[in-house]
DRENTISE-728677 format. One record per residue: x, y, z of N, C-alpha, C in turn; residue number from 1. Coordinates in Angstrom, 3 decimals, always signed. Layout:
BEGIN
<nx=X	ny=Y	nz=Z	cax=X	cay=Y	caz=Z	cx=X	cy=Y	cz=Z	num=NUM> $
...
! end
This chain:
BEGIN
<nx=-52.989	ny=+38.378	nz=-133.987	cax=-52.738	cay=+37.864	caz=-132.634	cx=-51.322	cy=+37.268	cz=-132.561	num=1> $
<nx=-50.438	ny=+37.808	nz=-131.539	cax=-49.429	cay=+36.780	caz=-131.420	cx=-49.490	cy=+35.168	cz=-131.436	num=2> $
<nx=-48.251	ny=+34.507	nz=-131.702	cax=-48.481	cay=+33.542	caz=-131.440	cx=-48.148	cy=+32.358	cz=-130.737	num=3> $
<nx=-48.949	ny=+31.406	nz=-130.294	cax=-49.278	cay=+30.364	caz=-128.993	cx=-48.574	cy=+30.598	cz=-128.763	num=4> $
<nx=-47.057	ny=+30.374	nz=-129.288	cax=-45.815	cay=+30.261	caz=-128.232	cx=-45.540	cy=+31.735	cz=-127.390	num=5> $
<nx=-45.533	ny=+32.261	nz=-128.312	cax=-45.270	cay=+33.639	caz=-127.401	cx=-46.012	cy=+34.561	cz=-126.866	num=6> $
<nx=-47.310	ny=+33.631	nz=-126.383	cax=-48.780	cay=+33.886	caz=-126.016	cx=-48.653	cy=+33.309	cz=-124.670	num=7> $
<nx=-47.985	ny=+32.108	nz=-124.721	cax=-47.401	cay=+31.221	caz=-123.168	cx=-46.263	cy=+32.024	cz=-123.315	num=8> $
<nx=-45.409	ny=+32.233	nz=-123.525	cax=-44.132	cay=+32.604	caz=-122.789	cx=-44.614	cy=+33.563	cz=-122.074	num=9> $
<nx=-45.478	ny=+34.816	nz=-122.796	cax=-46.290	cay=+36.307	caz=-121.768	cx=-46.680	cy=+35.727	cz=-120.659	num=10> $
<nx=-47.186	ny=+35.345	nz=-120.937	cax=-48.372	cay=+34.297	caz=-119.785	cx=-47.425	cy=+33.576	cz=-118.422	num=11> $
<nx=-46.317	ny=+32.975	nz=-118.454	cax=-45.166	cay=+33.019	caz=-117.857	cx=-44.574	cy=+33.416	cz=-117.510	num=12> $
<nx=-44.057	ny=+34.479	nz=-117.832	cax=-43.693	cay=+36.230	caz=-117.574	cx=-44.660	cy=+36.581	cz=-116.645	num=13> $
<nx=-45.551	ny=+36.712	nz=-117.014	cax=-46.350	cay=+37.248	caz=-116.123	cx=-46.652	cy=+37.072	cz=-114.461	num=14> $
<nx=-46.449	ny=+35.121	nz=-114.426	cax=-46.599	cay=+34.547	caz=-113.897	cx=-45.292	cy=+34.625	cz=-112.610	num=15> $
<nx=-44.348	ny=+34.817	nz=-113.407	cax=-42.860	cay=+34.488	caz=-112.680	cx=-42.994	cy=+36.024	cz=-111.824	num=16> $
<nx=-43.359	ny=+37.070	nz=-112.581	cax=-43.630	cay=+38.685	caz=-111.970	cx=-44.255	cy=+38.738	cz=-111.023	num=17> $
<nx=-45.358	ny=+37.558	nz=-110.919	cax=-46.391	cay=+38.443	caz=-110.125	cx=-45.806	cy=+37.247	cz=-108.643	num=18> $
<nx=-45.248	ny=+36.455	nz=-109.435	cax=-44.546	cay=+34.915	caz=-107.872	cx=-43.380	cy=+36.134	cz=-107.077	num=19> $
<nx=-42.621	ny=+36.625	nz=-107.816	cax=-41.195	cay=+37.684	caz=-107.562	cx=-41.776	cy=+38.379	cz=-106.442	num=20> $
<nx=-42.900	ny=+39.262	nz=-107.129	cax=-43.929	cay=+40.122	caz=-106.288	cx=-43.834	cy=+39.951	cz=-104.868	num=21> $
<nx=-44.767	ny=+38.545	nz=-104.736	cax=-45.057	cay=+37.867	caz=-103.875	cx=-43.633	cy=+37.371	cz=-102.979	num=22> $
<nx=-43.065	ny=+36.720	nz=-103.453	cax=-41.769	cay=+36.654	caz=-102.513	cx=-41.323	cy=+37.832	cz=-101.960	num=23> $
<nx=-41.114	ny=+38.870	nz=-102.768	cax=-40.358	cay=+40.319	caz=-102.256	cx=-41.318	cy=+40.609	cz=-101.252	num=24> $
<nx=-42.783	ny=+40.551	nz=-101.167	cax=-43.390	cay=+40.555	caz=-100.046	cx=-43.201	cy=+39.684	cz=-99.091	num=25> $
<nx=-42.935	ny=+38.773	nz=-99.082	cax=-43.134	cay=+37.814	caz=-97.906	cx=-41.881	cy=+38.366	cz=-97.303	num=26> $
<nx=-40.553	ny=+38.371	nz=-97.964	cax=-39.266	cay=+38.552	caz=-97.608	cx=-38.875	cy=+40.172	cz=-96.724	num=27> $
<nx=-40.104	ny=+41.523	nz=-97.079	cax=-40.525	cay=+42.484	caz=-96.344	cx=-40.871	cy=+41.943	cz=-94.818	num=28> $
<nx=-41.850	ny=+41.366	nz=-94.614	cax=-42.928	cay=+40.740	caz=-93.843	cx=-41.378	cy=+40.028	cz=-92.876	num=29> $
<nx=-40.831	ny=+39.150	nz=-92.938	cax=-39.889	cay=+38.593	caz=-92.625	cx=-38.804	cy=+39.586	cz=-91.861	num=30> $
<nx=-37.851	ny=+40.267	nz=-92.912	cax=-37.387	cay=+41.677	caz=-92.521	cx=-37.998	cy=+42.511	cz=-91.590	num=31> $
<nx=-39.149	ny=+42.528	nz=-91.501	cax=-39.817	cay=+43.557	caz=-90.353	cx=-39.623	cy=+42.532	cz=-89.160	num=32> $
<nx=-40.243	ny=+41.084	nz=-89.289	cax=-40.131	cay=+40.232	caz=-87.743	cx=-38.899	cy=+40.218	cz=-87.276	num=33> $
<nx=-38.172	ny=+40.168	nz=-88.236	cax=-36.559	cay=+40.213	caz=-87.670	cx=-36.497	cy=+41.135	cz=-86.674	num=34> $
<nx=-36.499	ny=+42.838	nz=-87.637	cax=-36.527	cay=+43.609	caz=-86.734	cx=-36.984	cy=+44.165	cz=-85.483	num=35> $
<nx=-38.114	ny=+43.740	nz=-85.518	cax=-38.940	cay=+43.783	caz=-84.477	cx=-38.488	cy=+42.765	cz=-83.369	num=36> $
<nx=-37.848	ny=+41.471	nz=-84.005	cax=-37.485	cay=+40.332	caz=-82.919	cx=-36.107	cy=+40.668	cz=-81.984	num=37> $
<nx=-35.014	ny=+41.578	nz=-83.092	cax=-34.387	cay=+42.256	caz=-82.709	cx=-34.389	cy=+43.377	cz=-81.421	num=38> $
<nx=-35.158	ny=+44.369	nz=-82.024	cax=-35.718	cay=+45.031	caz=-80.521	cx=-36.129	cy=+44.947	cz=-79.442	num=39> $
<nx=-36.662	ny=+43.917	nz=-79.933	cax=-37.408	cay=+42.851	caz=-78.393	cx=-36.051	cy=+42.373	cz=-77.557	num=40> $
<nx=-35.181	ny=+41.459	nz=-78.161	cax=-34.204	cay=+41.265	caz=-77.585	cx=-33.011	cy=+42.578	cz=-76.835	num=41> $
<nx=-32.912	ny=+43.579	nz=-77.872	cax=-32.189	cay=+44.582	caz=-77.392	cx=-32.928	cy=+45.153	cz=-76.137	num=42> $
<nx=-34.168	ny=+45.307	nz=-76.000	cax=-35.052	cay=+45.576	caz=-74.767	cx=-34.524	cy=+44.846	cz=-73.671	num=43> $
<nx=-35.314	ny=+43.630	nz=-74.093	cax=-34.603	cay=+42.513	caz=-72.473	cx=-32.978	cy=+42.571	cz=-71.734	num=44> $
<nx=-31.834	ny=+42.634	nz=-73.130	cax=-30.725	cay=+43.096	caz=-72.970	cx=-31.069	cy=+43.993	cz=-71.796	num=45> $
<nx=-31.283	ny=+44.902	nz=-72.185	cax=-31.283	cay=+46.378	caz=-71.855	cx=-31.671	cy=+46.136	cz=-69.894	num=46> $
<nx=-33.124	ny=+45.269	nz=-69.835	cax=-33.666	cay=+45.298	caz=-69.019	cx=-32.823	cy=+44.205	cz=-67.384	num=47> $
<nx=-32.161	ny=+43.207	nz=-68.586	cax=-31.524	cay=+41.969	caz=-67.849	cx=-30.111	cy=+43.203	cz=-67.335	num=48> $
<nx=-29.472	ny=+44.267	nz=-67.898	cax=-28.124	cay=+45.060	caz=-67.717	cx=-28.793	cy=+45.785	cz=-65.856	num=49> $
<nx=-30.328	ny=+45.923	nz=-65.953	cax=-30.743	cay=+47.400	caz=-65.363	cx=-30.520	cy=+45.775	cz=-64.078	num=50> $
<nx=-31.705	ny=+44.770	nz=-64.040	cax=-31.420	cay=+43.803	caz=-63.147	cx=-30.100	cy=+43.193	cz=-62.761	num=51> $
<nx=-29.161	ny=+43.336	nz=-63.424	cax=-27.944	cay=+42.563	caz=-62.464	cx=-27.257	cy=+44.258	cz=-61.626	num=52> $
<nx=-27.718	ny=+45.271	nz=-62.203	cax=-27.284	cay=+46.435	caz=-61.199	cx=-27.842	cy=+46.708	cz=-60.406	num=53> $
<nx=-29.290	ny=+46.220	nz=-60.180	cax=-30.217	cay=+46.153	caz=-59.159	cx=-29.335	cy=+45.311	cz=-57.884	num=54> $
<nx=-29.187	ny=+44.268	nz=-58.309	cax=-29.232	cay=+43.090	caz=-58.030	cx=-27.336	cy=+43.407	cz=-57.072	num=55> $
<nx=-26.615	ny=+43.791	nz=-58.017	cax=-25.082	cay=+44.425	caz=-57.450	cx=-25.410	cy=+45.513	cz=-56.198	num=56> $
<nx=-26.350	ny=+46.108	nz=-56.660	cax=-26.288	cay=+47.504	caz=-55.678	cx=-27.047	cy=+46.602	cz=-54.547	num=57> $
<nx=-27.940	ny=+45.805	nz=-54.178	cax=-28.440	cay=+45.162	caz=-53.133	cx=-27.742	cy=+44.395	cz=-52.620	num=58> $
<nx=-27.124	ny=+43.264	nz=-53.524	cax=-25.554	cay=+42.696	caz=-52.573	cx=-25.122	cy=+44.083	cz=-51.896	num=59> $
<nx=-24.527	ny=+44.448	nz=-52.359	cax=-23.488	cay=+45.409	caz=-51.438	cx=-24.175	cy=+46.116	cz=-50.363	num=60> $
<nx=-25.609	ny=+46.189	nz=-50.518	cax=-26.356	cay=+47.210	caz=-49.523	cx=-26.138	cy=+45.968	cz=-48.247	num=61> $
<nx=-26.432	ny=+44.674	nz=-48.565	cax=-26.999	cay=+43.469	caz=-47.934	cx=-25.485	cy=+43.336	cz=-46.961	num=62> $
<nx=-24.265	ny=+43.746	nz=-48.053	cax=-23.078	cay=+43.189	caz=-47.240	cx=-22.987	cy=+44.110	cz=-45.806	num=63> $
<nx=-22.928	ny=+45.582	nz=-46.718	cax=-22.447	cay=+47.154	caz=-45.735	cx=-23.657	cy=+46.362	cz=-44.423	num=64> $
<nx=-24.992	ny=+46.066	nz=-44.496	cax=-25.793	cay=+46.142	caz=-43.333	cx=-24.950	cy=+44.700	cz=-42.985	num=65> $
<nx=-25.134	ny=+43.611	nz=-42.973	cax=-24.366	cay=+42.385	caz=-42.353	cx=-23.188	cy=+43.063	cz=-41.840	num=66> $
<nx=-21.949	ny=+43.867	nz=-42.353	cax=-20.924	cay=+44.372	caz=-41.720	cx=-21.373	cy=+45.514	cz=-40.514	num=67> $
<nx=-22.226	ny=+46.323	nz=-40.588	cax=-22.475	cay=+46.778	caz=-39.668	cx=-23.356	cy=+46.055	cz=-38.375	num=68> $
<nx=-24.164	ny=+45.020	nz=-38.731	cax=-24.885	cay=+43.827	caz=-37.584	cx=-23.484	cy=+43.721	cz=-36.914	num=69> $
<nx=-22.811	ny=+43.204	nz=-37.587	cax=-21.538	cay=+42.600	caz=-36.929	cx=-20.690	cy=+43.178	cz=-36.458	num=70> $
<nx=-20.504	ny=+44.522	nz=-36.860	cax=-19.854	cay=+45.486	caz=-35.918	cx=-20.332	cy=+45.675	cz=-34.555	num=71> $
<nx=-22.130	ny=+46.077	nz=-34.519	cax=-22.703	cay=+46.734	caz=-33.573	cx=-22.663	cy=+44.772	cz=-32.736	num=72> $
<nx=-22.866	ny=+43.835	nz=-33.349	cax=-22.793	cay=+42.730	caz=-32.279	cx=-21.400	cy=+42.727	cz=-31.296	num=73> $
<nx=-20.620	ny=+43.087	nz=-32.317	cax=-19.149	cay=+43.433	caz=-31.433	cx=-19.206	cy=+43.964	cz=-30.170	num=74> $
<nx=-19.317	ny=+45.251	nz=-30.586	cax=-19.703	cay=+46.192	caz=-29.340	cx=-20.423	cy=+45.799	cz=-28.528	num=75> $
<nx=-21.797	ny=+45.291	nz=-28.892	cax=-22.709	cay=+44.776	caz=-27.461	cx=-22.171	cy=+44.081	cz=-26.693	num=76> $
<nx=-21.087	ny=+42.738	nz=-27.444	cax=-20.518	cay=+41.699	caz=-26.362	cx=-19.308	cy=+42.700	cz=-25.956	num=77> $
<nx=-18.561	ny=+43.370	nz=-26.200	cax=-17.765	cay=+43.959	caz=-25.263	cx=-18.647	cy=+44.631	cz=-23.874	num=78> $
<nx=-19.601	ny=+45.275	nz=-24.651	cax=-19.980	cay=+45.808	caz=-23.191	cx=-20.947	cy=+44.714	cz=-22.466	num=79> $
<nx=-21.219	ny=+43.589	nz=-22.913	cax=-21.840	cay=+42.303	caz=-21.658	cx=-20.455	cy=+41.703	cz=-21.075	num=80> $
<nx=-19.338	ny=+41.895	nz=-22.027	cax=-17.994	cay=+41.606	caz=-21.045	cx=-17.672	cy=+42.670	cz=-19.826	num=81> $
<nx=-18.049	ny=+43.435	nz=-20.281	cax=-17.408	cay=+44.669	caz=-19.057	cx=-18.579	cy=+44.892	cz=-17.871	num=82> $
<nx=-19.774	ny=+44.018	nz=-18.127	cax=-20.834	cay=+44.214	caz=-17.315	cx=-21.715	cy=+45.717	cz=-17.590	num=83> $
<nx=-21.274	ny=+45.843	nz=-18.551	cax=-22.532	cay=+47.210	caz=-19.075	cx=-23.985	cy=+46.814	cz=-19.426	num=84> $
<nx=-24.725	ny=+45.998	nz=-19.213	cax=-25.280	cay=+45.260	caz=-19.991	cx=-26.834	cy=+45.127	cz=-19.629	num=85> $
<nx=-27.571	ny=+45.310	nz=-20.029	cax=-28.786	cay=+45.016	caz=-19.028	cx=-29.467	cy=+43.582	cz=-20.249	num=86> $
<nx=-30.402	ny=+43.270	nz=-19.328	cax=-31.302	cay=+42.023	caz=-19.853	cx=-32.091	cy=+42.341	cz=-21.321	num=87> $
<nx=-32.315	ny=+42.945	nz=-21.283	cax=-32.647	cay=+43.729	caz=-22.615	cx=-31.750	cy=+43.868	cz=-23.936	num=88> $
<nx=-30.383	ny=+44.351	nz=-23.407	cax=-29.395	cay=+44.187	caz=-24.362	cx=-28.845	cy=+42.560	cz=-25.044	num=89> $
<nx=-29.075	ny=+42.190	nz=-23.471	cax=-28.581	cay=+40.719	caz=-23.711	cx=-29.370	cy=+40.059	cz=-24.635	num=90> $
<nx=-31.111	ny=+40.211	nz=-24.739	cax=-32.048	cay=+39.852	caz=-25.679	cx=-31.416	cy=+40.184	cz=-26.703	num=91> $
<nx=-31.139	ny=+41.471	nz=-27.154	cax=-30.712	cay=+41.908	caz=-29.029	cx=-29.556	cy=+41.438	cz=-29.076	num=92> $
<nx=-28.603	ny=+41.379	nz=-28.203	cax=-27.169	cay=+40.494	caz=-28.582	cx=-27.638	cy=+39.055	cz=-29.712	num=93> $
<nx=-28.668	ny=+38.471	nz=-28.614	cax=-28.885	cay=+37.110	caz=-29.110	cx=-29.562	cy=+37.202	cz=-30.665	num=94> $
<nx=-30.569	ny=+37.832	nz=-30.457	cax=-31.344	cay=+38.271	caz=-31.616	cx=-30.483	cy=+38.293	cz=-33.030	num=95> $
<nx=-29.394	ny=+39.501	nz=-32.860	cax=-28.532	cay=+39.704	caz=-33.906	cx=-27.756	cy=+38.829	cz=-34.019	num=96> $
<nx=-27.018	ny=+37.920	nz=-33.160	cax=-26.002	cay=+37.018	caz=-33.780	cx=-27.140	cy=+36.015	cz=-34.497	num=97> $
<nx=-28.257	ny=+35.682	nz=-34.058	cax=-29.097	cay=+34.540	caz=-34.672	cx=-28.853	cy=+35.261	cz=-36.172	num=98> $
<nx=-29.455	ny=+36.595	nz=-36.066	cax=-30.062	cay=+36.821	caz=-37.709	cx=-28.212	cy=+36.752	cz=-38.725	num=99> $
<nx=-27.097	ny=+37.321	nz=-37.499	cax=-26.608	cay=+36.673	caz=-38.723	cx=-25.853	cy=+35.235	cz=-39.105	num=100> $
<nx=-25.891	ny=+34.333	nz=-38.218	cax=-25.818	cay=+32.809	caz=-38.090	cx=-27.019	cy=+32.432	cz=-39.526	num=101> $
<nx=-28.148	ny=+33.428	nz=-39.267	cax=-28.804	cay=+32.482	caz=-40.499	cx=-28.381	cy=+33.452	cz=-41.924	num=102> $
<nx=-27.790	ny=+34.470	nz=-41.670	cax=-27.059	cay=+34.964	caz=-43.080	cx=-28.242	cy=+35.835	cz=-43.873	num=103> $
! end
């Protein structure tokens, strides 16, 4: 039989191998959440890029229609200046400058 001492040192060896083991696993396990935590984030990235172009292309839709309210309000008061105008028109005149007074 070997002996004690180098009966514990195996035994230690063994011990330190099978702890290594175990870390190199945990440190897998870890490495994968990363990655996975990674993707997750590159997703939202991805998703937060698609929302501020949403978000750009609707400003501008929001402006072009406000610029055109305000065109076509133009025109209506020219023609309630020139007396083109019936009571009806005069209603949507009001209508549209309200909606864009409130913006």
């Amino acid at each position: 039989p070997p002996p004690p001492a180098a009966a514990a040192a195996a035994a230690r060896a063994a011990e330190a191998r099978d702890e290594l083991a175990a870390h190199k696993e945990a440190l897998r396990a870890v490495q994968e959440r990363m990655a996975e935590a990674w993707a997750l984030q590159q997703g939202t990235a991805d998703r937060l890029v698609g929302v501020r172009e949403s978000l750009t292309a609707a400003d501008a839709a929001a402006a072009e229609s406000f610029a055109a309210c305000a065109t076509a309000l133009r025109g209506a008061a020219e023609e309630q200046r020139a007396g083109q105008c019936d009571e009806e028109l005069r209603g949507a005149i009001a209508a549209a400058a309200a909606a864009l007074r409130c913006g």
